[in-house]
N, C-alpha and C positions, 0 to 999 in steps of 0.2 A: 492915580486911582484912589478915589474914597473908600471910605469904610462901608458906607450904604450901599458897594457895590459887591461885596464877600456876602454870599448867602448865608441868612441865619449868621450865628455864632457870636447874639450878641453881648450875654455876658464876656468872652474873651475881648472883644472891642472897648468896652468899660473897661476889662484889668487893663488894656495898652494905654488907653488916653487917661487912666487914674496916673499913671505910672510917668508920662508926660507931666501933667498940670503940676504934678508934687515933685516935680525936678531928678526924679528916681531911674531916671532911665540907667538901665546897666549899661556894660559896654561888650558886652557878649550875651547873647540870648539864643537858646535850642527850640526854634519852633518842631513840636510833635506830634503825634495824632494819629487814628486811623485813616486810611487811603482816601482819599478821595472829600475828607472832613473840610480842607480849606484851608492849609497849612501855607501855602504858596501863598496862595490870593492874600491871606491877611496880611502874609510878611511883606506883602510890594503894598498892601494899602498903608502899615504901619510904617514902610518908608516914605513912605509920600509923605503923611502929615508928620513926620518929621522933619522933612525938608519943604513944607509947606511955610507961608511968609505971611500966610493970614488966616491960622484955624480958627477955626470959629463953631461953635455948635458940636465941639467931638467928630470934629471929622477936618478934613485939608477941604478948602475953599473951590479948589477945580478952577478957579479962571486968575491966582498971581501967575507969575511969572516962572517960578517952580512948575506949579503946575503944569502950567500948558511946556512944556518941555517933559515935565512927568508924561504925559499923556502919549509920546512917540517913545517913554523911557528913555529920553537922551540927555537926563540931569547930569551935569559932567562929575557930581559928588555922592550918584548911586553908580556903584561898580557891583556890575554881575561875576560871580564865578559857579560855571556850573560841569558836568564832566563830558566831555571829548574823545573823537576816537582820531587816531591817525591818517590824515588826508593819501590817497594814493599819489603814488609821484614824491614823496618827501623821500629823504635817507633815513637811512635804517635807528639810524643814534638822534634823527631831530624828535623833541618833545613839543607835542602839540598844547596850546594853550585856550581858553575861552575867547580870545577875540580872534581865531581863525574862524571861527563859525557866527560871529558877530550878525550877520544878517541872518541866517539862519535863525537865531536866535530871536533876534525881533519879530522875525516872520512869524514864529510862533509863541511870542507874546500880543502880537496884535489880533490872533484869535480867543483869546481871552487867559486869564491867569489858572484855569485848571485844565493841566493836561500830565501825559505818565513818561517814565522814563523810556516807553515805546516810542509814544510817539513823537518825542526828541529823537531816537535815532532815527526814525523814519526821518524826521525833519533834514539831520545829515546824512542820508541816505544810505544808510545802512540798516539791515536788520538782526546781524549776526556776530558784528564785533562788541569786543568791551570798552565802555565807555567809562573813563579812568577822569583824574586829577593827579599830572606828572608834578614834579620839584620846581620846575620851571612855571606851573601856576604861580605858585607858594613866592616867589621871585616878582612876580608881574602885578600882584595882590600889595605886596611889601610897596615898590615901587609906587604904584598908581595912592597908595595911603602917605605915604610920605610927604606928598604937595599938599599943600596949604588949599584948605575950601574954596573955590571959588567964588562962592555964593555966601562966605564969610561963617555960615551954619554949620551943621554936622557933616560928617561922611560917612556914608555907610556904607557896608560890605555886603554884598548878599549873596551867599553862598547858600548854592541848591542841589542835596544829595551829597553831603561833605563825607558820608560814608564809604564815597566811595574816591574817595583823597589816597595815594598810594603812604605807605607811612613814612619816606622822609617830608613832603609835601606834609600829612599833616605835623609830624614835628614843626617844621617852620612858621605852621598856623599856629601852633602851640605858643611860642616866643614872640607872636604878633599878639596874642591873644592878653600875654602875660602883661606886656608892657604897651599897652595899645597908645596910638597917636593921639593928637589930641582933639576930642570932640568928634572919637571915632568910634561908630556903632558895629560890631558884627552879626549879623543876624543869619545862622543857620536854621536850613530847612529840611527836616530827616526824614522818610522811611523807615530808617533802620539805625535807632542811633546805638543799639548797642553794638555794631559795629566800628564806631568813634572810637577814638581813646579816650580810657579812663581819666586821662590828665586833660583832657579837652573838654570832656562832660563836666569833668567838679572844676570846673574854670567858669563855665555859661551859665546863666538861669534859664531853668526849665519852664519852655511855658507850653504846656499840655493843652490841647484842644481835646473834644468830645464830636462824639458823631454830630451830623446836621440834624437838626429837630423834624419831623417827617414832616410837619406844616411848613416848616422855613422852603423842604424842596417842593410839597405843592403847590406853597404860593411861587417859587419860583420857576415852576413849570407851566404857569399861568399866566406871569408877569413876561417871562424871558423867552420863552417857548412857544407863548399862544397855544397855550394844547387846555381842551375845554377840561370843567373839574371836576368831574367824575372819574375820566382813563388818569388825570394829574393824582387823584386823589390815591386812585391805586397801584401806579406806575412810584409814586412817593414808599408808600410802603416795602414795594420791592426792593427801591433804591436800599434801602438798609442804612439811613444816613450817609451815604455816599453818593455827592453828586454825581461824581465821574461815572457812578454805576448808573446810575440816571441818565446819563447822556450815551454811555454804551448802550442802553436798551430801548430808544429814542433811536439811534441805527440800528440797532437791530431789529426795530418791529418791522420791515419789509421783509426781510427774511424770516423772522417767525411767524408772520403770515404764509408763506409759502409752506414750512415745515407744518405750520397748523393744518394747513389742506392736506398733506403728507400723509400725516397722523390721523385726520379725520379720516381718508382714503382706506390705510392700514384695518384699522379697527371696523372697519365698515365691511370691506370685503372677508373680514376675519371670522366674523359675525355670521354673517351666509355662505362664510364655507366658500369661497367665491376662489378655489384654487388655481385656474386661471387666472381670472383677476390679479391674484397674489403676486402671480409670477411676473405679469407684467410691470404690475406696483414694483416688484423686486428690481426689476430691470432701468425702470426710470429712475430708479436712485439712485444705481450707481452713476449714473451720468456725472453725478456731481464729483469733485474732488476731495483727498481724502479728510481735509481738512473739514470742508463742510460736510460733508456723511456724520461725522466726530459732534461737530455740531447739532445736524439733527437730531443724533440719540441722545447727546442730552436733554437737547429740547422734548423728546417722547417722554425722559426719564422724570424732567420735572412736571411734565405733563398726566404722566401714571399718579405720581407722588401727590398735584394739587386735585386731582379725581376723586382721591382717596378720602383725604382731608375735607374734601366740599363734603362728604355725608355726616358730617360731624355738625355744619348748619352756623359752623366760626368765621364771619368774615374776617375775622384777623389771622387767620391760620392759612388763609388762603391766598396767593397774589396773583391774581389772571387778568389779562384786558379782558371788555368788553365782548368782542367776538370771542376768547378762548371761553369767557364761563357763558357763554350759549350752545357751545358745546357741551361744557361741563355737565350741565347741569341734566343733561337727555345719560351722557354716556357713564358720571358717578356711580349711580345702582350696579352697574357691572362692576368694580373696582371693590375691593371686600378684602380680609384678615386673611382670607385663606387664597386669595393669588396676586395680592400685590406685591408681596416681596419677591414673589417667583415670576411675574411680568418687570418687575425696577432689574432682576439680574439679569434677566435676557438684553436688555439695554445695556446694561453695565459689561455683561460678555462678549458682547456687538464692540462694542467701543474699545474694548480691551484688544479684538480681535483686529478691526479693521485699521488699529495703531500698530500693529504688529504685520499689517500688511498682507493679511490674511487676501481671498476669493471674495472681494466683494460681491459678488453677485449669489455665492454658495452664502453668506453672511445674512443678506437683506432675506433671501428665501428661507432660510433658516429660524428667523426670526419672525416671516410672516406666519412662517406653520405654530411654532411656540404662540402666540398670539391666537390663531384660532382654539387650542388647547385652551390657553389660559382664560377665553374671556367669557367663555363660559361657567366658568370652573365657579361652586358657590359649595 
């Protein structure tokens, strides 16, 4: 993986290959950052052109020999370690390790280098157990470092979400850490490092990432995505410098296209009073599951909220696709000081209620009559 492949973040790309050229490389490094900035991706682009055999231009070359074994991630001198849950069918006392789920793993590297620690358990198929780093990593890590390079160059280690290392496991990383092999790199990737040990943190160098630049993900919603640059332009700004959020609301716009109709539906029949109507609207909601109802009212809630905002005339204050501000833009004049915080709670009371497993269908109707109250209200 090159460096020209991590969105944005190109000052950080300069600090790693300055760090390279001037023979500086640590032997422990804590990649950090907000969610979704590019922590992952740069630490596998940073091992690549480490174990790259002809950089050239600030970045690994993509076609030695390294490389193209980078490319399936099968360098025998990058060892992945990341966290695990217990396969069914094992005994009670076995500790599970990173190379049980070894394809699993690739599988979800060869969709690209950003993804969350969801969607790794999904990947092992779970969505509800803990997914740890037993003592027996800490053993397999020791091991797999102890052989000599194959490739004659560095080894590196790359640990993903070391926070969540149980603490004799990271003791043992600790003592690997202190007395490392030789022309042996660790390179941890956190979430949450103040969760780590202290003795682990003031062991590594801190190398801090910043949000993605809002341009880096337009252009990379244009380059990567094919998505034209206007909805790029404004879909960027929502992202909040997070790719990952970027690509959650990329699936998610087929569904908030439906929740849009939803909403338009709501406020429409609220409008004319349309208490029939209402009911019926109330009744087709519940159709859905509780999960997406929860959903929708967020989506009404941030839908009230960017209404609100568009009379203010700030495109920066506002983040709507295309079809939402052709809505906006008729249904804002109703949205005012004196009922939008009393329309945002009726969402917020809905959501609280229908988690609590409340009458959905006493809920949605509930909410349609609040809504006719409120949208008048100036």
């Amino acid at each position: 993986m090159k460096f020209q492949e991590v969105i944005g973040q190109g000052e950080a790309k300069q600090r790693l290959v300055k760090l390279v050229e001037e023979g500086r490389v640590p032997h422990a490094m804590l990649f950090t950052g907000p969610k979704g900035c590019g922590k992952m991706a740069m630490a596998m682009a940073f091992a690549s052109y480490l174990l790259c055999a002809n950089r050239h231009d600030g970045d690994s070359c993509g076609t030695c020999p390294q490389c193209i074994m980078l490319r399936k991630w099968a360098h025998p001198d990058l060892h992945f370690t990341y966290p695990v849950i217990k396969q069914s069918g094992t005994t009670s006392d076995y500790k599970p390790v990173s190379d049980d789920f070894s394809k699993e793993w690739h599988d979800l590297l060869a969709d690209g280098p950003y993804f969350t620690i969801e969607q790794w358990l999904l990947a092992m198929g779970t969505t509800t157990q803990q997914a740890i780093m037993t003592v027996k990593e800490a053993d397999a890590i020791s091991h797999k470092l102890s052989l000599r390079s194959s490739q004659g160059g560095y080894k590196v280690s790359l640990i993903w979400l070391p926070e969540r290392m149980r603490e004799d496991t990271a003791n043992k990383l600790l003592k690997m850490i202190e007395e490392p092999p030789s022309q042996t790199v660790f390179i941890l990737v956190s979430e949450n490092p103040a969760a780590l040990l202290e003795t682990i943190r003031s062991r590594t160098q801190l190398f801090g990432m910043h949000r993605i630049a809002i341009e880096d993900i337009e252009l990379a919603l244009v380059q990567k995505r094919g998505i034209d640059e206007e909805p790029a332009k404004k879909l960027a700004r929502f992202a909040e410098g997070s790719w990952l959020k970027a690509l959650d609301a990329l699936d998610a716009e087929s569904e908030n296209r439906e929740f849009l109709t939803d909403f338009i539906s709501l406020n429409r029949l609220s409008f004319s009073r349309d208490v029939k109507g209402l009911a019926k609207w109330s009744q087709d909601v519940t159709k859905y599951g509780r999960e997406k109802q929860k959903r929708m009212l967020a989506f009404f809630l941030r839908m009230t909220r960017e209404s609100f905002m568009y009379n203010f005339h700030i495109p920066q204050l506002t983040y709507l696709t295309t079809q939402e501000e052709n809505f906006v833009k008729k249904f804002a004049p109703f949205m005012n000081e004196n009922n939008v915080m009393e329309m945002a709670e009726v969402f917020s009371e809905a959501i609280r209620d229908i988690g609590q497993n409340a009458n959905a269908r006493i809920v949605f109707f509930d909410v349609a009559l609040q809504s006719t109250k409120l949208i008048r209200k100036k």
